[in-house]
C-alpha positions, -999 to 999 in steps of 0.1 A, spaced: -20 214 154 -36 193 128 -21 198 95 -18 177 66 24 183 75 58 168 84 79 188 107 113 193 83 148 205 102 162 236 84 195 216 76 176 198 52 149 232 37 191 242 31 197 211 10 166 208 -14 177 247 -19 209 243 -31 207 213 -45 181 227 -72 210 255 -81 241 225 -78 230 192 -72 207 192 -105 229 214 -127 259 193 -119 243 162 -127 230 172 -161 265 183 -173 291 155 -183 260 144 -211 228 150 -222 195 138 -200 194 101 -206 156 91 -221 133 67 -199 98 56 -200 80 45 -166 49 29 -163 31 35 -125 0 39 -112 -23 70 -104 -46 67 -71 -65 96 -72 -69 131 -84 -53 138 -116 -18 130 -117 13 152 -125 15 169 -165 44 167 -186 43 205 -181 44 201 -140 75 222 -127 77 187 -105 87 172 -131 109 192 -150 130 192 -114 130 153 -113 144 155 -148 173 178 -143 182 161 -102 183 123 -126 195 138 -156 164 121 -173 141 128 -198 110 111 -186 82 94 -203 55 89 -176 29 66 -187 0 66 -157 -26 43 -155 -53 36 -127 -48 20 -99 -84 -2 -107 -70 -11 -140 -29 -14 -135 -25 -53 -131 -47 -56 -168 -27 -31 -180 3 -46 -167 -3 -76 -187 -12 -64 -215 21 -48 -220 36 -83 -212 17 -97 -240 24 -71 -263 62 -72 -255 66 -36 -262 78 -28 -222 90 7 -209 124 11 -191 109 10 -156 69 1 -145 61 -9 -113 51 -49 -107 27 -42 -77 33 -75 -66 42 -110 -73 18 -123 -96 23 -151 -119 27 -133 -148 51 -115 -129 72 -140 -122 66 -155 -159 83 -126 -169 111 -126 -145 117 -166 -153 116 -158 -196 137 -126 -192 118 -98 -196 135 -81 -164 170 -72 -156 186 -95 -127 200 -65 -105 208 -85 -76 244 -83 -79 241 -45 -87 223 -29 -57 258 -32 -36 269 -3 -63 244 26 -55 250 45 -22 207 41 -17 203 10 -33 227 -5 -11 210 -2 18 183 -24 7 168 -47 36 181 -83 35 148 -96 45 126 -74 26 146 -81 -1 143 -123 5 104 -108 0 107 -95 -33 130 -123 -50 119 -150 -73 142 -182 -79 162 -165 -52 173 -136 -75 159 -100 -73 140 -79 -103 131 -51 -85 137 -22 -64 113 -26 -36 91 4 -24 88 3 9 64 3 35 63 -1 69 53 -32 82 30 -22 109 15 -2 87 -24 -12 91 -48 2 115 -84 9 124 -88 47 116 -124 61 133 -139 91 137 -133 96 170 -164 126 176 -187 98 166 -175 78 189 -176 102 217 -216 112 205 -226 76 205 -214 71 242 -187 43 233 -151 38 244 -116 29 223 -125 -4 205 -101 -29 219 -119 -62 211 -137 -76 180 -173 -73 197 -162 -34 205 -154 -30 168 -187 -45 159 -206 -21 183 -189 5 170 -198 -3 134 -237 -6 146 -238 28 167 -222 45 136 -252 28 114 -282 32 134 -273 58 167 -271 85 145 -236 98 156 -236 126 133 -267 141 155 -286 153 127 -317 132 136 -316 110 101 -308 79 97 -278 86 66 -248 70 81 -231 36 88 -201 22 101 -176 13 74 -163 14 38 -149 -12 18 -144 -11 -19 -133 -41 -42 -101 -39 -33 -99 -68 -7 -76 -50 17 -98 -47 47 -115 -82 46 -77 -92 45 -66 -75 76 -95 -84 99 -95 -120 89 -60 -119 113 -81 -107 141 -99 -147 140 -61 -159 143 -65 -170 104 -32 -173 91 -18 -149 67 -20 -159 32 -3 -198 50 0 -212 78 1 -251 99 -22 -276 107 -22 -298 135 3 -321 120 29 -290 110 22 -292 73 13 -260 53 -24 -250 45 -38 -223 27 -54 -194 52 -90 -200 34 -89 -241 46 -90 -227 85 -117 -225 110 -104 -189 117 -107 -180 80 -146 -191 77 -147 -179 110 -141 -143 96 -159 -147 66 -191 -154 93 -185 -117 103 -178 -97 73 -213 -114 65 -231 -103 92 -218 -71 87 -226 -64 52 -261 -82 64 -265 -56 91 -260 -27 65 -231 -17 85 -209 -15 52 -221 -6 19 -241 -25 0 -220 -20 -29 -185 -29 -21 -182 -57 -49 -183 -30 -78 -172 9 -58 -132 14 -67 -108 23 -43 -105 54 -62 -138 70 -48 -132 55 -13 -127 85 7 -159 102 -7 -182 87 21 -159 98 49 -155 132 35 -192 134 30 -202 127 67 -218 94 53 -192 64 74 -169 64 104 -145 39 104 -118 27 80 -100 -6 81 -69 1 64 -30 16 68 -33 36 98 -25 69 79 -58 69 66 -66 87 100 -42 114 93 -50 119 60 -86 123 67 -86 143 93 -59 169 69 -82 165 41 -112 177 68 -92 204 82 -73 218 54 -99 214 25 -129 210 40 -123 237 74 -143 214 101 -120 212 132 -144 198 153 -145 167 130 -118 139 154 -102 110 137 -82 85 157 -66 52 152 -60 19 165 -35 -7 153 -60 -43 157 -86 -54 179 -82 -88 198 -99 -120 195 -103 -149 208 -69 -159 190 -53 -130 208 -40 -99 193 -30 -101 159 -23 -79 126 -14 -82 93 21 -65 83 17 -41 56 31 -63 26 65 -79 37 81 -43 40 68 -33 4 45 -24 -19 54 -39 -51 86 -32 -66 100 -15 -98 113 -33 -123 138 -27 -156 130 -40 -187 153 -58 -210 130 -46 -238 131 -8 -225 171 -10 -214 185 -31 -240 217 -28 -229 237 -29 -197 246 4 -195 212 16 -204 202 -10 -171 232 7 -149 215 45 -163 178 31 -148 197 18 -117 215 55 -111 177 72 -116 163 47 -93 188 51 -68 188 92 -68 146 87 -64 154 75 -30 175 104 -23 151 130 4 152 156 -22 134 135 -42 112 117 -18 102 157 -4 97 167 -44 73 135 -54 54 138 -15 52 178 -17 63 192 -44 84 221 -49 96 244 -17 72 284 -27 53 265 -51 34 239 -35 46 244 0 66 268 27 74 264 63 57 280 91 70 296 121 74 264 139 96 247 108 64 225 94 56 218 61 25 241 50 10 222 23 -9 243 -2 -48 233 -5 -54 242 -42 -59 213 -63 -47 224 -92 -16 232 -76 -12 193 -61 -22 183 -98 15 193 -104 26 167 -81 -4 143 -72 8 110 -78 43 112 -83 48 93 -52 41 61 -63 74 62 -80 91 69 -48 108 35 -33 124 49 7 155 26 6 170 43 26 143 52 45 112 74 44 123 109 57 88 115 73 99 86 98 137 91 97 149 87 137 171 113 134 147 139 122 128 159 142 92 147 144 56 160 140 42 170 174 9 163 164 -11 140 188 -28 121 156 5 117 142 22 105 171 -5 75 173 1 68 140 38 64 148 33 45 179 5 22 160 35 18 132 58 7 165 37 -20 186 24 -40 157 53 -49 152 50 -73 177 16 -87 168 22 -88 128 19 -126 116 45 -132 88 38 -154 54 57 -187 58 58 -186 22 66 -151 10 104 -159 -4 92 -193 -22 81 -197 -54 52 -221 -67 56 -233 -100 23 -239 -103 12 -206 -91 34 -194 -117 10 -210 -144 -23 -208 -126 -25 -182 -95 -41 -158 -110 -74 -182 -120 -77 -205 -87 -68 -169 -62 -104 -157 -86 -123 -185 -77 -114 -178 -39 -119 -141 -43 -154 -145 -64 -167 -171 -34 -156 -149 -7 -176 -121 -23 -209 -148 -28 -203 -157 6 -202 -122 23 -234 -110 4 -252 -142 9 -253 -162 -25 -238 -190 -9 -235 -209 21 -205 -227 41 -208 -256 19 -208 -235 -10 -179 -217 0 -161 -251 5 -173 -268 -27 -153 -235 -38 -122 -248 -22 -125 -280 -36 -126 -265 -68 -94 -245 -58 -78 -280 -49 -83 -301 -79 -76 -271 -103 -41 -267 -90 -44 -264 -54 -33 -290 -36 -1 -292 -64 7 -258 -49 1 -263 -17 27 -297 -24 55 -273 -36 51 -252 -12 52 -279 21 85 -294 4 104 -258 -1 87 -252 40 106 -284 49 137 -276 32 141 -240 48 126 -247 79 
């Protein structure tokens, strides 16, 4: 059984049913719902209405009257500084990740220091230590984390394809490049025209930054020879890589126009028959293959998944983010008090609770889903009906853990899933960690965002062929003396002290 579903143990279909009738009535009683504007992204589709019944039950379970202000994923980080700039913050938005302005705005105050508070909050509590070490700037924490798992990434493939081309399981780099070619030019779809290739990428950089691990680059930094940090883009391995992705987008075997396609339409060549193979979280391949079955009706379209292929470096992966995915902050601005801070903290912390995880993933239980015989979640297909929720979920956080994955639940029995689950398990023992992820750069602070663009723009030249290797390094050069190598200094002394 391939459904778009989570196997759900009645106990709990019990609990999100009374707790609509007690749980949410009891919490809106003592005072009136306390007002809160949130600022998160939408990824696709159009995301949940004012009017969504979604929302109204997130309002009475918080005891909230919410002010959702969504804004593109493509466009967030602008949009995220603009606000900065303009001072004129909501309660809670999302920092998708620590970006100097982000930490600007922690050091001058615009976010609430909650790291004494967490210990208060029966979800919050539970925080990781280490994900939490992650998140923190100066050492304190701004945020409640949303978390991810940290095997997360895979190599999702249409696994028909793979079968119609006459190949086996990828388990090296060369395997993944063969696979890439038959998908481009054997004609896997058997239609007899040449109007498929292997892979998608969009300008999101997440792919290229997942198989650059495969080389053994490090991730984000690693050592040299002499045990002093260096950036991942002054390796062999790195350049190594970048040699790959270029014959790749040479070899037509992604699209031509990955600099300028957002993530936003990235699914449209899979579900159109058009590419095979997505380097990304490994629940891409479930998510396809739903979308396939439940939208689209084609059960003899196969997805599988992979967690990394090996290298001459070994087997390596990149962990999905340090345990997170960015991390919501409260606003000084938006809560001006601390009461109005402890009120945010209480709305994040009930967010975490499974109701509300269940609410934001599927929405309501006879509205936008029921169980079947076997005690599955039976998504409903409309889209207008998902409108009501669609999006929702990027204000969901799984402190205390994410109740598609929770041990003690029973699990879904489908064979897709259970890769997923046991690619989720053994990279965990390949996943290379960022030396640096708990320090903090001063001068990255000031200047990230412009030198991580000139690496990002000559990656980009590189891979389409507008420059060469010594382009690429003149790039890096420039990357040094604008601020570089001053970086690079903090972060060797803060390496040393820690070590």
């Amino acid at each position: 059984m391939r459904k778009a579903v989570v196997l759900l143990p009645m106990v709990l279909a019990l609990v999100l049913s009374c707790s609509r009738d007690g749980k949410a009535a009891a919490s809106a009683g003592a005072e009136g719902p306390y007002p809160l504007s949130i600022m998160v992204m939408t990824i696709s589709g159009e995301p949940m209405g004012d009017d969504s019944p979604v929302k109204k039950y997130i309002e009475e379970y918080t005891n909230t009257s919410l002010d959702i202000i969504w804004v593109p994923n493509t466009t967030y980080e602008d949009k995220m500084n603009i606000t900065f700039a303009s001072g004129d913050l909501p309660t809670i938005m999302v920092a998708p990740k620590k970006t100097s302005s982000v930490i600007n705005a922690a050091r001058n105050g615009a976010f609430w220091d909650i790291t004494d508070y967490l210990k208060d909050y029966p979800n919050l509590s539970k925080a990781n230590p280490q994900v939490l070490n992650n998140i923190s700037i100066d050492g304190r924490v701004y945020g409640v984390y949303r978390a991810r798992e940290l095997g997360r990434n895979g190599i999702s493939f249409r696994r028909d394809w793979l079968d119609r081309v006459g190949l086996d399981t990828p388990e090296t780099i060369d395997d993944f490049y063969q696979m890439l070619r038959a998908f481009t030019y054997g004609d896997p779809d058997g239609n007899g025209k040449d109007d498929t290739y292997g892979m998608t990428v969009t300008k999101w950089t997440g792919p290229w930054d997942v198989m650059k691990m495969w080389f053994g680059a490090p991730n984000e930094w690693g050592e040299d020879s002499t045990g002093n940090l260096v950036a991942d883009f002054e390796t062999r391995e790195y350049m190594d890589a970048l040699k790959f992705f270029r014959k790749l987008y040479k070899e037509g075997l992604v699209n031509e126009d990955f600099a300028m396609m957002e993530s936003s339409k990235w699914q449209e060549p899979y579900l159109s028959g058009k590419a095979g193979v997505v380097v990304d979280v490994a629940d891409f391949s479930t998510t396809l293959q739903g979308e396939f079955e439940t939208k689209l009706g084609f059960e003899e379209i196969v997805w599988d998944v992979v967690g990394s292929v090996e290298g001459d470096k070994g087997l390596h992966n990149l962990p999905f983010a340090g345990g997170y995915n960015g991390m919501l902050v409260i606003t000084k601005n938006g809560a001006k008090t601390e009461e109005d801070m402890k009120k945010a903290l209480a709305f994040l912390d009930k967010m975490n609770d499974y109701e509300m995880q269940i609410a934001m993933m599927y929405g309501l239980e006879g509205v936008h889903y029921t169980f079947d015989e076997n005690g599955f979640y039976d998504v409903s297909t409309d889209k207008a009906v998902k409108a009501q929720y669609d999006s929702a979920a990027q204000m969901g956080m799984g402190i205390q853990g994410d109740f598609r994955y929770d041990p003690d639940q029973p699990i879904d029995r489908d064979e897709l899933v259970l890769k997923r689950n046991a690619v989720y398990k053994s990279n965990l023992d390949i996943v290379v960690g960022d030396p640096c992820a708990s320090f903090t750069s001063d001068t990255y602070a000031k200047k990230g965002a412009q030198l991580d663009k000139i690496i990002e723009d000559a990656r980009v030249q590189f891979v389409v062929g507008l420059i060469d290797e010594a382009g690429f390094n003149d790039a890096v050069k420039q990357w040094r003396s604008q601020g570089g190598d001053d970086i690079k200094g903090e972060y060797n002394a803060l390496y040393k002290q820690y070590k």
